[in-house]
C-alpha positions in Angstrom: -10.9 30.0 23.7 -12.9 31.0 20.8 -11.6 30.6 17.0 -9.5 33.7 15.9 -8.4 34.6 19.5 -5.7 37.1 19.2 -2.4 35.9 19.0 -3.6 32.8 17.5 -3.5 31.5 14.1 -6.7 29.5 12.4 -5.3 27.3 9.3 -6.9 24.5 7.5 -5.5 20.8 7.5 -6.1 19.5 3.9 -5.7 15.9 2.8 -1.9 15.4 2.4 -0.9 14.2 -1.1 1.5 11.3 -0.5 3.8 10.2 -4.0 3.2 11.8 -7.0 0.2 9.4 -8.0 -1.7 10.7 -5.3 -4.9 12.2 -6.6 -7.5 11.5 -3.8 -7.3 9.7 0.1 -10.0 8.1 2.5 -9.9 9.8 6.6 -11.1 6.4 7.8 -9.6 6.9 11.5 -10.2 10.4 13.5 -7.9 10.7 16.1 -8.1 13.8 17.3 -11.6 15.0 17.8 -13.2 18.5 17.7 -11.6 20.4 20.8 -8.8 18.4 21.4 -5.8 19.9 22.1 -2.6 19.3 19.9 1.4 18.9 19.6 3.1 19.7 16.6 3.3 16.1 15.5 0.8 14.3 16.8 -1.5 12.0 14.4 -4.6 14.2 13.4 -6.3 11.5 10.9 -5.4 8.1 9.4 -5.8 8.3 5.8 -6.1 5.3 2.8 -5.0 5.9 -0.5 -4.9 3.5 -3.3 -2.4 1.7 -1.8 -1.6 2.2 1.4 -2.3 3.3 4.7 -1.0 6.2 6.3 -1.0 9.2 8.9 -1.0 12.7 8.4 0.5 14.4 11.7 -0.6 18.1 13.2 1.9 21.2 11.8 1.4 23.0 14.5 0.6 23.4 18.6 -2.6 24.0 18.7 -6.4 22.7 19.6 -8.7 21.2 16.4 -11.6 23.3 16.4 -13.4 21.8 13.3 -13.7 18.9 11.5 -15.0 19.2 8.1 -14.3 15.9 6.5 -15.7 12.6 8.3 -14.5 9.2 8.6 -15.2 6.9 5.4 -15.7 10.1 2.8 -13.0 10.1 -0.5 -11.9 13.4 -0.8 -9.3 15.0 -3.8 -6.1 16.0 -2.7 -5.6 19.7 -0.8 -9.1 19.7 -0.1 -9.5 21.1 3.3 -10.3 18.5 6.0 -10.2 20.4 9.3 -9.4 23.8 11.0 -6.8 23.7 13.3 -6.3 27.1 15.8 -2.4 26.7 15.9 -0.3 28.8 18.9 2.3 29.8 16.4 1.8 33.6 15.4 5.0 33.3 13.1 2.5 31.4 10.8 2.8 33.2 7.4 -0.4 34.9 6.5 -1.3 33.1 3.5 -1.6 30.1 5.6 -4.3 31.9 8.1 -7.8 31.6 7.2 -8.4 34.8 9.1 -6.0 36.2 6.0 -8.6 35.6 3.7 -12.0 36.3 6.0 -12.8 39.8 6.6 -13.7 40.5 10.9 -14.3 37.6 12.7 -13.2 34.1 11.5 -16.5 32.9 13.7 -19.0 35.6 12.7 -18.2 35.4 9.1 -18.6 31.5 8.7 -21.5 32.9 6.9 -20.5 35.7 4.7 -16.8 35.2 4.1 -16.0 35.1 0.0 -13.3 32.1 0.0 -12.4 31.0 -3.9 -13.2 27.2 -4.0 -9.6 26.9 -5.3 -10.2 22.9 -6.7 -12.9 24.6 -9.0 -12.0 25.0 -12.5 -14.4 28.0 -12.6 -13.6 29.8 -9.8 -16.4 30.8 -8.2 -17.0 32.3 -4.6 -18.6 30.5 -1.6 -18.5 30.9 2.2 -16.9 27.8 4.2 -20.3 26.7 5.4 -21.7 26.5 2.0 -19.4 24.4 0.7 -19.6 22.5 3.9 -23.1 22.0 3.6 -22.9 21.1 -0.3 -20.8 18.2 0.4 -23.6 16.8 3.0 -26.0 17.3 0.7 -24.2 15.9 -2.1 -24.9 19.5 -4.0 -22.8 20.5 -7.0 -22.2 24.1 -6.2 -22.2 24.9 -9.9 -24.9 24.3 -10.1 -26.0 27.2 -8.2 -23.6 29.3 -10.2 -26.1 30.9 -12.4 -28.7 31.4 -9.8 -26.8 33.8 -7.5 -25.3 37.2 -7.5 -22.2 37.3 -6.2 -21.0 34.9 -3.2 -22.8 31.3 -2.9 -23.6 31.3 1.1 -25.2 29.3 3.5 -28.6 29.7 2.5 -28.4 29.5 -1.4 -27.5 25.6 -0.5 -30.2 24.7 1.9 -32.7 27.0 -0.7 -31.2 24.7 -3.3 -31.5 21.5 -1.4 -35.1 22.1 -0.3 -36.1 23.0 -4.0 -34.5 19.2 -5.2 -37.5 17.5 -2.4 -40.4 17.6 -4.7 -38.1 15.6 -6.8 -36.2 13.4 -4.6 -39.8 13.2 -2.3 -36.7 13.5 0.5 -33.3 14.4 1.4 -31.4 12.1 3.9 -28.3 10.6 4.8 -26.4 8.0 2.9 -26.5 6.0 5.9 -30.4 6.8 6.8 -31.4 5.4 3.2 -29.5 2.6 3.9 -31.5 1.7 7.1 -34.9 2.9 5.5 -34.1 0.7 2.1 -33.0 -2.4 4.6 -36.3 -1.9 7.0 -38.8 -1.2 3.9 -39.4 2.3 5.0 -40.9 5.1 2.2 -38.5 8.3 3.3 -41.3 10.4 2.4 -43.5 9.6 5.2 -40.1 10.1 7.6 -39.8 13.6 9.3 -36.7 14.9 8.8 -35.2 16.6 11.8 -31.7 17.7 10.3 -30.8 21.1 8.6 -33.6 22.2 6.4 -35.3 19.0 7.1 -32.9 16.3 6.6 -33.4 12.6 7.6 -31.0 12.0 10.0 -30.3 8.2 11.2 -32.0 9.0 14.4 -35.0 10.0 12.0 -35.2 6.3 10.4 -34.5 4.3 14.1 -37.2 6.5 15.9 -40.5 5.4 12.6 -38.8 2.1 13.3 -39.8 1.9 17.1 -42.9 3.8 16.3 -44.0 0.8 14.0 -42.9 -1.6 16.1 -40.5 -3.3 13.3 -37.2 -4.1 15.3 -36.1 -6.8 13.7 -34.8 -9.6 16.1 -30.8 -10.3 15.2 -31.5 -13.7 13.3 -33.7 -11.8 11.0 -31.6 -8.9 10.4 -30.1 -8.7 6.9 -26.1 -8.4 7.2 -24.7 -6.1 4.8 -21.4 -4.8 4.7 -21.0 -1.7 2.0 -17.2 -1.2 0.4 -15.3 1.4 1.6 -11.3 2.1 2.2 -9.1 0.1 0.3 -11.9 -2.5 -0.2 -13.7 0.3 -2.4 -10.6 1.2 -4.3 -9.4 -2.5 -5.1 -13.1 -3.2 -6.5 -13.0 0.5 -8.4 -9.7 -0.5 -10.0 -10.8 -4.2 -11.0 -13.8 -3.1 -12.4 -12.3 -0.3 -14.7 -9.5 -3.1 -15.4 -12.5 -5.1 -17.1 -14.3 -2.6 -18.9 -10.7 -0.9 -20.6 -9.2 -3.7 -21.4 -9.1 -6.1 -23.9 -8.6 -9.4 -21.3 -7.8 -12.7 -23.0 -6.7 -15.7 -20.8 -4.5 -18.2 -21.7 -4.2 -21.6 -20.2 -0.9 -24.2 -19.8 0.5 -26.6 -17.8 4.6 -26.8 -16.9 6.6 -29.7 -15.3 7.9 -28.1 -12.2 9.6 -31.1 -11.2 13.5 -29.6 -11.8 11.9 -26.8 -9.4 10.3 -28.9 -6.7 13.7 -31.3 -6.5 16.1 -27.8 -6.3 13.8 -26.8 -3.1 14.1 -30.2 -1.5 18.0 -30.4 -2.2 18.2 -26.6 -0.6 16.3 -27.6 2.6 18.7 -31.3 2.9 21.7 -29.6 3.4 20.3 -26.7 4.9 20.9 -24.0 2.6 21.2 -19.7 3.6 18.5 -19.6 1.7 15.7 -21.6 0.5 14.4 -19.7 -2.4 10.2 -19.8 -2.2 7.9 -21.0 -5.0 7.2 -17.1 -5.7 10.6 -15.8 -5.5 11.7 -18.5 -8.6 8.1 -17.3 -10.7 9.5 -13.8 -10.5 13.0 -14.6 -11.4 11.7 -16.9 -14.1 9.1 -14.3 -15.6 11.8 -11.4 -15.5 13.8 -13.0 -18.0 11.2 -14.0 -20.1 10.0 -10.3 -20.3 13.6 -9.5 -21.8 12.5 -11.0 -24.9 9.1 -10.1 -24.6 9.0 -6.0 -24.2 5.1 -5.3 -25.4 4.4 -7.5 -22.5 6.3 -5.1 -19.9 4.4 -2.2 -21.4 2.3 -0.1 -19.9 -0.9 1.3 -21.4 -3.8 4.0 -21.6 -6.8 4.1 -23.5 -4.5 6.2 -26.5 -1.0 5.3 -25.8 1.9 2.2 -25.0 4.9 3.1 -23.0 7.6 0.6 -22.8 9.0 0.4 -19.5 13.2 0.4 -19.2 12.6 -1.7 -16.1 11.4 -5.4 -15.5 9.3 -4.6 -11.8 7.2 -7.5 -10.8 4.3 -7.1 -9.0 3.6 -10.1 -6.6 -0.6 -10.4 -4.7 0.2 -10.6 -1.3 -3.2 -11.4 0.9 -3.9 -8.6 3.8 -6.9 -8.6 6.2 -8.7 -5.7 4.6 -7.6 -6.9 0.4 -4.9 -7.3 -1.5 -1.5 -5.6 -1.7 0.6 -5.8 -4.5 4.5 -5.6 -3.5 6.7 -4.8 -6.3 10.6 -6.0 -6.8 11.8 -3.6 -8.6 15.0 -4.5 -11.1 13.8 -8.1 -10.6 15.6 -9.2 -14.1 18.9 -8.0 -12.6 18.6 -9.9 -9.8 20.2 -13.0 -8.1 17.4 -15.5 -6.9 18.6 -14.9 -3.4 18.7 -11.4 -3.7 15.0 -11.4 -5.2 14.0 -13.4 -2.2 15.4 -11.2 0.2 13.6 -8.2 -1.0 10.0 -10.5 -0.9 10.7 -11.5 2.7 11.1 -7.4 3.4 8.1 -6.6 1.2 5.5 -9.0 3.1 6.6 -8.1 6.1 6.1 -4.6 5.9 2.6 -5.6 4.5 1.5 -8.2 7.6 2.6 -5.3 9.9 0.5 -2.8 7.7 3.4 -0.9 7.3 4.0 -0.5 3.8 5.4 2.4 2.2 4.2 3.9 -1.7 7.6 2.7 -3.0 6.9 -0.9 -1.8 3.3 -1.2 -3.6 4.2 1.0 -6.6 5.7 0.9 -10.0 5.4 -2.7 -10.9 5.5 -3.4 -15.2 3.9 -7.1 -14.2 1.9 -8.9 -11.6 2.0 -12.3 -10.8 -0.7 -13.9 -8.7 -0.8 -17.2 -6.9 -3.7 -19.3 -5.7 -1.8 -22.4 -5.6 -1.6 -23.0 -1.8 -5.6 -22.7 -2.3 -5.8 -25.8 -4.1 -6.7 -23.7 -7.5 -6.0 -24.9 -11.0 -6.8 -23.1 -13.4 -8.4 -19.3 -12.9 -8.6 -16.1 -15.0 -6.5 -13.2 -13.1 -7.4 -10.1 -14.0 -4.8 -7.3 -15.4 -3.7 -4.6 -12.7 -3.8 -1.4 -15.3 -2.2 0.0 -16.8 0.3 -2.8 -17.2 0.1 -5.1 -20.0 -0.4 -8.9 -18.5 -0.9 -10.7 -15.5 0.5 -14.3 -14.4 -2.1 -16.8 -12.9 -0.3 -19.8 -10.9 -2.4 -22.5 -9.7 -1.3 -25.5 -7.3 1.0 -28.1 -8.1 0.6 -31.8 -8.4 1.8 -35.2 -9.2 1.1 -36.8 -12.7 1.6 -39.5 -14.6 3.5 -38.1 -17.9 5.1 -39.6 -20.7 8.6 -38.9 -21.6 10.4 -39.9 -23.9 7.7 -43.1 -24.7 7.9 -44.0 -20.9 5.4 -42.9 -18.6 6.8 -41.3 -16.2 6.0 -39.2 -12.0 6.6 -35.6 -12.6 4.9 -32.8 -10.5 3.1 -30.2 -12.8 2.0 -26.9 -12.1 -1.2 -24.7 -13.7 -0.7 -21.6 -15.4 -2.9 -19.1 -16.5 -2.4 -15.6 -18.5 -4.0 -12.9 -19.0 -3.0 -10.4 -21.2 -4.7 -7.1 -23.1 -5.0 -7.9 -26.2 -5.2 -4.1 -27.6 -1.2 -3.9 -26.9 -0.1 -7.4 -27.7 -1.9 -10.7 -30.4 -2.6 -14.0 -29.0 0.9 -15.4 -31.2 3.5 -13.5 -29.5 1.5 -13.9 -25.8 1.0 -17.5 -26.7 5.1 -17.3 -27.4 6.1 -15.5 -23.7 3.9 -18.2 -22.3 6.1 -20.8 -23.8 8.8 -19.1 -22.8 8.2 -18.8 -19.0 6.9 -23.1 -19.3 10.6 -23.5 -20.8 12.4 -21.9 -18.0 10.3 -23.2 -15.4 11.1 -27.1 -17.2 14.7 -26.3 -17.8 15.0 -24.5 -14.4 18.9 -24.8 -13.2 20.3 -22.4 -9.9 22.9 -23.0 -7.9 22.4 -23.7 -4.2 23.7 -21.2 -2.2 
């Protein structure tokens, strides 16, 4: 079956934008490979976004009959990922590619004049050179002022042969990885991809030529960021260089805490509220007083949020996710830890939906179980503050003039201090030791 067959419809598959926050998604799973035949349905890709994991499912019947996007590249929204050769001729025509290619879809890979539609500019270029830009990591506007008319196929490897004087060579991501890991200089590497490229083949064949296998023992381990991994260590490093971060440092007696659990479980409570479950409740009301610190904030502006949503770090195989509970201040205790048992759940069985890992106004974090004092959290923008607890022990205290056992827990704030001073922080911080010291709930 060759693309545009009559009676057959070519459309592309573009990278789905799931929530309204979506602005960019990671294929790190192809299911479907080139020349696979499909159901309307069946899982094409799994994709990552910021927060979660999810699959984007096939339109159409149909065979995929090029994939244009690979596994591990970060692509924007509606960009198109594959071309899919779907059986259903009641397609509407602004879907087809063949809509927008003059003769044959195949034969005019070359010479077609498709508007890149996510450029600003709007300039013309055929499907293979924009498919060939991306490998080469080529800015087609660059080439904007150098051609006449449609940017094709061979503007870009012109282009990319005219950067090698420069660049001494052009390879793959992952064959300067190798070559930078065994030592190699790329320039004295033959390339044997399009218009010369190093290919990984290219790096592993000098290798054996040279004679430099490196026995396992030897081998440096490396392990680059990518998937959620790369996104969590994107977002914590803008969070430290547009913020503000100050880190405040307290202990509370969590003793009224500590005996409520260990009444709950004696008489063997519905439900027996966890350590987490009582920080949120206990840090909900304190944000009532305390709006600023329920803001959320840009680099020019400071929206106060109507709701109280707290965040809560949940550990996953592959990093972090941060469930929210929404409407936590209007919430009963039990109610609260209800929703957290539902929440982690979903993220041990990596089946987390946008609404459970979105929307949060504050994040709490808890190393405690990790034996961890004292730490410095860092904020989760664009909210305002984040809530560090560390592990609880048993001290020797005095009360009124008597020395006194009481268990004492380690708490650490972090706040941006662009939205809010170090008083009224220092002040919300009292407020959540008060509560926590003064802690009184009915056992249900």
């Amino acid at each position: 079956m060759n693309i545009g067959e009559v009676g057959m419809a070519v459309i592309e598959i573009v990278m789905p934008k799931i929530g309204l926050n979506m602005e960019e998604g990671t294929i790190v799973d192809w299911i479907k490979k080139e020349g696979d035949e499909v159901k309307r349905g069946d899982v094409l890709f799994i994709l990552e976004t910021e927060k979660i994991t999810a699959e984007s499912e096939s339109p159409y019947d149909g065979k995929l009959v090029k994939i244009l996007i690979q596994e591990g590249k970060r692509v924007p929204v509606k960009t198109p990922v594959a071309l899919l050769e779907a059986e259903d001729t009641s397609i509407p025509i602004d879907e087809r590619i063949e809509a927008k290619l003059p003769g044959d879809l195949e034969a005019n890979l070359e010479s077609s004049q498709l508007v890149i539609s996510s450029n600003p500019r709007n300039y013309l270029a055929s499907p293979k050179a924009k498919f060939y830009a991306r490998q080469y990591g080529i800015d087609l506007e660059q080439l904007v002022h150098h051609v006449d008319g449609t940017i094709k196929y061979r503007h870009v490897i012109g282009f990319s042969q005219s950067l090698q004087p420069l660049n001494k060579s052009v390879a793959t991501p992952v064959a300067k990885r190798m070559a930078k890991e065994a030592g190699i200089d790329l320039s004295t590497v033959k390339g044997s991809g399009v218009a010369g490229k190093i290919t990984r083949q290219d790096v592993e064949d000098m290798l054996k030529k040279q004679g430099e296998r490196r026995t396992s023992a030897m081998e440096k381990k490396t392990s680059t960021l990518k998937g959620i991994r790369a996104v969590i260590a994107e977002r914590m490093l803008f969070s430290s260089q547009n913020t503000a971060s100050v880190t405040l440092h307290s202990e509370a007696d969590i003793t009224n805490i500590v005996n409520f659990r260990e009444r709950a479980k004696q008489i063997g409570a519905n439900i027996v509220p966890s350590y987490n479950a009582i920080f949120i409740s206990v840090v909900a009301k304190a944000l009532e007083g305390y709006p600023t610190m329920n803001s959320l904030s840009d680099s020019e502006m400071v929206t106060f949020s109507d709701e109280i949503n707290i965040g809560l770090a949940v550990d996953h195989f592959d990093g972090l996710r941060v469930v929210v509970v929404k409407h936590a201040n209007q919430k009963t205790l039990s109610r609260i830890q209800a929703d957290l048992d539902e929440l982690i759940s979903r993220v041990r069985a990596n089946s987390s939906t946008l609404d459970d890992l979105s929307g949060g106004t504050f994040t709490i974090t808890n190393l405690g179980a990790y034996g961890i004092d004292y730490f410095t959290p860092i904020i989760n923008p664009p909210q305002t503050g984040i809530l560090g607890v560390g592990r609880i022990t048993e001290k020797l205290v005095i009360r009124g003039g008597k020395i006194a056992q009481r268990n004492m827990i380690t708490l650490s704030l972090t706040f941006d201090h662009r939205v809010i001073d170090g008083a009224p922080a220092a002040q919300f911080m009292q407020m959540i030791i008060t509560q926590i010291e003064n802690f009184k709930e009915t056992i249900e």
